[in-house]
C-alpha positions as CSV (number, residue, x, y, z in Angstrom):
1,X,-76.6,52.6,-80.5
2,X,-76.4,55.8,-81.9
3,X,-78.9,58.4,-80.2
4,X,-80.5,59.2,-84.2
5,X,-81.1,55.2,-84.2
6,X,-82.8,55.0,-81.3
7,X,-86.3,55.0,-80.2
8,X,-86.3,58.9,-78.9
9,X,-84.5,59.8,-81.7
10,X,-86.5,58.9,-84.3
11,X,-89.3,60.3,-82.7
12,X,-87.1,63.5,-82.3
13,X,-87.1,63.4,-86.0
14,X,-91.4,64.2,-86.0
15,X,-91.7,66.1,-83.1
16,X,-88.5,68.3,-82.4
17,X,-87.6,69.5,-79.2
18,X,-91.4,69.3,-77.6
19,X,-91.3,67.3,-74.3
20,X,-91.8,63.6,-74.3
21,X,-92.7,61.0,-71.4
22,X,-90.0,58.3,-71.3
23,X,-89.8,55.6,-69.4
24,X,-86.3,54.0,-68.4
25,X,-84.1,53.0,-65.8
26,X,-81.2,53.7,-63.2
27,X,-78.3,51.4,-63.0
28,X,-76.8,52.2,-58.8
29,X,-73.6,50.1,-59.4
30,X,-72.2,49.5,-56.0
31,X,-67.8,49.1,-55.5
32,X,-68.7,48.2,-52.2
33,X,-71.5,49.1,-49.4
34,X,-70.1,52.8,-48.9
35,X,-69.2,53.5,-52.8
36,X,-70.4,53.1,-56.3
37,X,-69.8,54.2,-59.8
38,X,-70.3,57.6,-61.1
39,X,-69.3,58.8,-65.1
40,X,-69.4,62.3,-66.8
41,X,-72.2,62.5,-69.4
42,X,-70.5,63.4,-72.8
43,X,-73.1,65.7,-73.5
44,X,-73.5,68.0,-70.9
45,X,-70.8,67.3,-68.6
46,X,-72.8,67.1,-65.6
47,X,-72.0,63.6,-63.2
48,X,-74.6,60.7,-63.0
49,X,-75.0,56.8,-62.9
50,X,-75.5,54.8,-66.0
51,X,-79.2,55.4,-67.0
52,X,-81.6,55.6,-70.1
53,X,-84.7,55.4,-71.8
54,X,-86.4,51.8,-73.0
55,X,-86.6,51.0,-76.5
56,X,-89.4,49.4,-77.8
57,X,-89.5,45.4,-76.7
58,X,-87.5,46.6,-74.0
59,X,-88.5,46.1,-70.1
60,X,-87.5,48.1,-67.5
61,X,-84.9,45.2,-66.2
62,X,-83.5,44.9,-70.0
63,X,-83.4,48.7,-70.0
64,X,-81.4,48.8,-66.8
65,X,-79.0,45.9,-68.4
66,X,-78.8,47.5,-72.3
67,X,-77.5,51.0,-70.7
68,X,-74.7,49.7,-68.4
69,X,-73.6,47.8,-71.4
70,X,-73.9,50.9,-74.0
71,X,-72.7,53.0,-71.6
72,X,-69.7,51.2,-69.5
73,X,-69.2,48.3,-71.1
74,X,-69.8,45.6,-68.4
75,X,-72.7,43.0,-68.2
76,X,-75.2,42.7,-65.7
77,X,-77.3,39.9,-64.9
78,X,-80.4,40.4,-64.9
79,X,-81.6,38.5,-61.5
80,X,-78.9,40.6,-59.7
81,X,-80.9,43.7,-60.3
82,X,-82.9,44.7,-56.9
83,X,-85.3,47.6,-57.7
84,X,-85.3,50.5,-54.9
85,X,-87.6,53.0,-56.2
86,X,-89.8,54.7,-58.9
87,X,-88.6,58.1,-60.1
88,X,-91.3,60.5,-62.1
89,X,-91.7,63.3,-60.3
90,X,-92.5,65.9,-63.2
91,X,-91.0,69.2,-61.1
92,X,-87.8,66.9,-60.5
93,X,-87.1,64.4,-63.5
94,X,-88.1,67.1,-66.6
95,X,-84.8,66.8,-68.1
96,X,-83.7,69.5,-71.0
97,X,-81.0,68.0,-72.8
98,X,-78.2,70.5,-74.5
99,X,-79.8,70.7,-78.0
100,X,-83.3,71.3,-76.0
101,X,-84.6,68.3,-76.3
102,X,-86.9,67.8,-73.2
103,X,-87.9,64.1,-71.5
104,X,-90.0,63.8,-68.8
105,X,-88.7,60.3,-67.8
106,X,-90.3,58.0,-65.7
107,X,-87.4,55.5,-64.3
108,X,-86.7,52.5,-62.0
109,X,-84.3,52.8,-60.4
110,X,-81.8,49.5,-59.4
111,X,-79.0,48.7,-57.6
112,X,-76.6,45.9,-57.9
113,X,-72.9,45.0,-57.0
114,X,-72.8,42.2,-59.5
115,X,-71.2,42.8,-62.8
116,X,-68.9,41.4,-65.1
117,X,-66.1,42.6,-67.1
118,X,-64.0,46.0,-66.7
119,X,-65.9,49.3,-67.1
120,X,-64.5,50.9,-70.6
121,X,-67.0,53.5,-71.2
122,X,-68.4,54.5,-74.2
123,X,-66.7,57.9,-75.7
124,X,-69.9,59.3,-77.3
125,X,-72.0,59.0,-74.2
126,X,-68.9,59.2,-71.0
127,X,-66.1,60.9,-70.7
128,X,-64.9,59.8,-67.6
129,X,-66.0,57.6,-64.6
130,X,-64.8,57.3,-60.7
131,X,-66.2,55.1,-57.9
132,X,-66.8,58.1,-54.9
133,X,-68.3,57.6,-51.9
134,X,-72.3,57.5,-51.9
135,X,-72.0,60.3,-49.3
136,X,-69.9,62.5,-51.1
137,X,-70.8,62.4,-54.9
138,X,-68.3,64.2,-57.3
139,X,-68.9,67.7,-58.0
140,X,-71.7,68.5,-60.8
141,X,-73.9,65.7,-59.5
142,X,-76.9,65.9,-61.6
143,X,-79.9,66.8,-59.6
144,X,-81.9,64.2,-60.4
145,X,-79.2,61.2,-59.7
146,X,-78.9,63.2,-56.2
147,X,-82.6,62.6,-55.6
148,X,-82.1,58.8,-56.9
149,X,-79.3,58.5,-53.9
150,X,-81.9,59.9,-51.4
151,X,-84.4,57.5,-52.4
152,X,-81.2,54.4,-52.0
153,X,-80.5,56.5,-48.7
154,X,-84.4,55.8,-47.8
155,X,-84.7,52.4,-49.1
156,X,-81.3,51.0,-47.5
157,X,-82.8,53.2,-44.1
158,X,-86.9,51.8,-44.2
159,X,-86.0,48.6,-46.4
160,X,-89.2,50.1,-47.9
161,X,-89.5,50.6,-51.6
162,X,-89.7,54.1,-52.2
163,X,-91.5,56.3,-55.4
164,X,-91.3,60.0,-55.9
Protein backbone atom coordinates (compact mmCIF):
# COMPACT_ATOMS: atom_id res chain seq x y z
CA UNK A 1 0.00 0.00 0.00
CA UNK A 2 1.10 3.27 -0.90
CA UNK A 3 2.12 5.48 2.22
CA UNK A 4 -0.74 8.46 0.77
CA UNK A 5 -3.32 5.35 1.01
CA UNK A 6 -2.67 4.48 4.23
CA UNK A 7 -3.98 5.25 7.55
CA UNK A 8 -0.99 7.85 8.59
CA UNK A 9 -1.16 9.23 5.47
CA UNK A 10 -4.36 10.30 5.20
CA UNK A 11 -4.21 11.76 8.45
CA UNK A 12 -0.95 13.43 7.24
CA UNK A 13 -3.24 15.04 4.75
CA UNK A 14 -5.17 17.12 8.05
CA UNK A 15 -2.54 17.50 10.29
CA UNK A 16 0.97 17.94 8.47
CA UNK A 17 3.99 17.16 9.91
CA UNK A 18 2.72 17.56 13.79
CA UNK A 19 3.62 14.45 15.84
CA UNK A 20 1.31 11.53 16.04
CA UNK A 21 1.04 8.38 18.48
CA UNK A 22 1.15 5.23 16.46
CA UNK A 23 0.85 2.06 17.41
CA UNK A 24 2.54 -0.87 15.36
CA UNK A 25 4.82 -3.71 15.35
CA UNK A 26 8.45 -5.23 14.93
CA UNK A 27 8.83 -8.16 12.79
CA UNK A 28 12.69 -9.96 14.53
CA UNK A 29 12.97 -12.50 11.61
CA UNK A 30 15.46 -14.98 12.77
CA UNK A 31 18.03 -17.06 9.80
CA UNK A 32 19.01 -18.95 12.57
CA UNK A 33 19.57 -18.60 16.53
CA UNK A 34 22.76 -16.16 16.05
CA UNK A 35 21.30 -14.16 12.82
CA UNK A 36 18.31 -12.56 11.32
CA UNK A 37 17.20 -10.25 8.64
CA UNK A 38 18.01 -6.74 8.37
CA UNK A 39 16.87 -4.27 5.09
CA UNK A 40 17.74 -0.54 4.17
CA UNK A 41 14.77 1.74 4.53
CA UNK A 42 14.13 3.44 1.07
CA UNK A 43 13.57 6.49 2.70
CA UNK A 44 16.17 7.35 4.80
CA UNK A 45 18.73 4.86 4.33
CA UNK A 46 19.23 4.00 7.70
CA UNK A 47 19.16 -0.26 8.59
CA UNK A 48 16.22 -1.81 10.44
CA UNK A 49 13.80 -4.92 10.67
CA UNK A 50 10.56 -5.05 8.94
CA UNK A 51 8.19 -2.86 10.99
CA UNK A 52 5.12 -0.42 10.82
CA UNK A 53 2.15 1.21 11.95
CA UNK A 54 -1.44 -0.63 12.24
CA UNK A 55 -4.22 0.37 10.07
CA UNK A 56 -7.43 0.57 11.22
CA UNK A 57 -9.09 -3.25 11.78
CA UNK A 58 -5.63 -4.07 12.15
CA UNK A 59 -4.18 -5.93 15.41
CA UNK A 60 -0.89 -5.75 16.54
CA UNK A 61 -0.32 -9.65 15.26
CA UNK A 62 -1.92 -8.66 11.76
CA UNK A 63 0.20 -5.55 11.81
CA UNK A 64 3.32 -7.60 12.48
CA UNK A 65 2.10 -10.04 9.45
CA UNK A 66 0.85 -7.08 6.84
CA UNK A 67 4.45 -5.38 7.08
CA UNK A 68 6.75 -8.47 6.42
CA UNK A 69 4.48 -8.98 3.53
CA UNK A 70 4.47 -5.23 2.20
CA UNK A 71 7.85 -4.97 2.99
CA UNK A 72 9.77 -8.42 2.01
CA UNK A 73 7.48 -10.28 0.46
CA UNK A 74 7.17 -13.44 2.54
CA UNK A 75 4.19 -14.77 4.73
CA UNK A 76 4.11 -15.21 8.28
CA UNK A 77 1.85 -17.17 10.18
CA UNK A 78 0.37 -15.72 12.60
CA UNK A 79 0.60 -18.41 15.60
CA UNK A 80 4.49 -18.42 14.87
CA UNK A 81 4.70 -14.91 16.15
CA UNK A 82 6.11 -14.92 19.88
CA UNK A 83 5.90 -11.28 21.34
CA UNK A 84 9.24 -10.21 23.39
CA UNK A 85 8.55 -6.77 24.31
CA UNK A 86 6.68 -3.43 24.28
CA UNK A 87 8.56 -0.49 22.73
CA UNK A 88 7.14 3.31 23.57
CA UNK A 89 9.59 4.89 25.18
CA UNK A 90 8.88 8.71 23.96
CA UNK A 91 12.80 9.92 24.47
CA UNK A 92 13.72 6.67 22.28
CA UNK A 93 10.90 5.75 19.67
CA UNK A 94 9.97 9.70 18.54
CA UNK A 95 10.75 9.03 15.03
CA UNK A 96 11.16 12.14 12.41
CA UNK A 97 10.76 10.86 9.16
CA UNK A 98 12.76 12.66 6.10
CA UNK A 99 9.86 14.97 4.93
CA UNK A 100 9.46 15.78 8.97
CA UNK A 101 6.83 13.89 9.51
CA UNK A 102 7.07 12.83 13.29
CA UNK A 103 5.44 9.35 15.02
CA UNK A 104 5.66 8.60 18.33
CA UNK A 105 5.13 4.83 17.83
CA UNK A 106 4.14 2.54 20.29
CA UNK A 107 5.22 -1.14 18.96
CA UNK A 108 5.33 -4.94 19.78
CA UNK A 109 7.84 -6.18 19.07
CA UNK A 110 7.97 -10.25 17.73
CA UNK A 111 10.19 -12.61 16.71
CA UNK A 112 9.79 -15.67 14.66
CA UNK A 113 11.91 -18.08 12.39
CA UNK A 114 8.94 -19.24 10.52
CA UNK A 115 8.14 -17.81 7.16
CA UNK A 116 7.30 -18.71 3.89
CA UNK A 117 8.37 -17.80 0.48
CA UNK A 118 11.71 -15.90 -0.63
CA UNK A 119 12.27 -12.33 0.65
CA UNK A 120 11.88 -10.01 -2.60
CA UNK A 121 11.49 -6.69 -1.01
CA UNK A 122 9.52 -4.03 -1.93
CA UNK A 123 11.53 -1.10 -3.99
CA UNK A 124 9.54 1.84 -2.53
CA UNK A 125 9.98 0.89 1.00
CA UNK A 126 13.73 -1.40 0.85
CA UNK A 127 16.52 -1.06 -0.94
CA UNK A 128 18.46 -3.84 0.17
CA UNK A 129 18.40 -6.63 2.86
CA UNK A 130 21.21 -9.03 4.49
CA UNK A 131 20.85 -11.62 7.32
CA UNK A 132 24.00 -10.31 9.84
CA UNK A 133 24.70 -11.47 12.93
CA UNK A 134 22.36 -10.24 15.96
CA UNK A 135 25.64 -9.22 17.62
CA UNK A 136 26.97 -7.27 14.92
CA UNK A 137 24.17 -5.39 13.07
CA UNK A 138 25.14 -3.60 9.72
CA UNK A 139 26.38 -0.23 9.82
CA UNK A 140 23.58 2.62 10.16
CA UNK A 141 21.52 0.47 12.55
CA UNK A 142 18.73 2.64 13.39
CA UNK A 143 18.64 3.46 17.04
CA UNK A 144 15.61 2.39 17.88
CA UNK A 145 15.88 -1.29 16.16
CA UNK A 146 19.26 -1.37 18.31
CA UNK A 147 17.18 -0.90 21.47
CA UNK A 148 14.46 -3.57 20.04
CA UNK A 149 17.74 -6.14 19.92
CA UNK A 150 18.55 -5.24 23.62
CA UNK A 151 15.26 -5.86 24.68
CA UNK A 152 15.47 -9.72 22.41
CA UNK A 153 19.11 -9.67 24.10
CA UNK A 154 16.96 -9.30 27.63
CA UNK A 155 14.19 -11.45 26.80
CA UNK A 156 16.25 -14.46 25.29
CA UNK A 157 18.69 -13.72 28.76
CA UNK A 158 15.51 -13.36 31.63
CA UNK A 159 12.89 -15.41 29.37
CA UNK A 160 10.98 -12.31 30.88
CA UNK A 161 8.89 -10.17 28.66
CA UNK A 162 10.44 -6.96 28.60
CA UNK A 163 8.70 -3.12 27.94
CA UNK A 164 10.58 0.08 27.63
Amino acid sequence: MAFADSYLGRLRQHVGNAELLAPGAQVLLLADDDHAVFQRRADSGGWEIPAGSAEPGQSFVDTAVAEVEEELGVTLAPDALTAFASFSDPLEHRLVYPNGDIVHAFALCFFTSEWAGEIHPDPAEVTEWGVFPLADPPPGLQRATGIVLELFAEFRHTGQFQAR
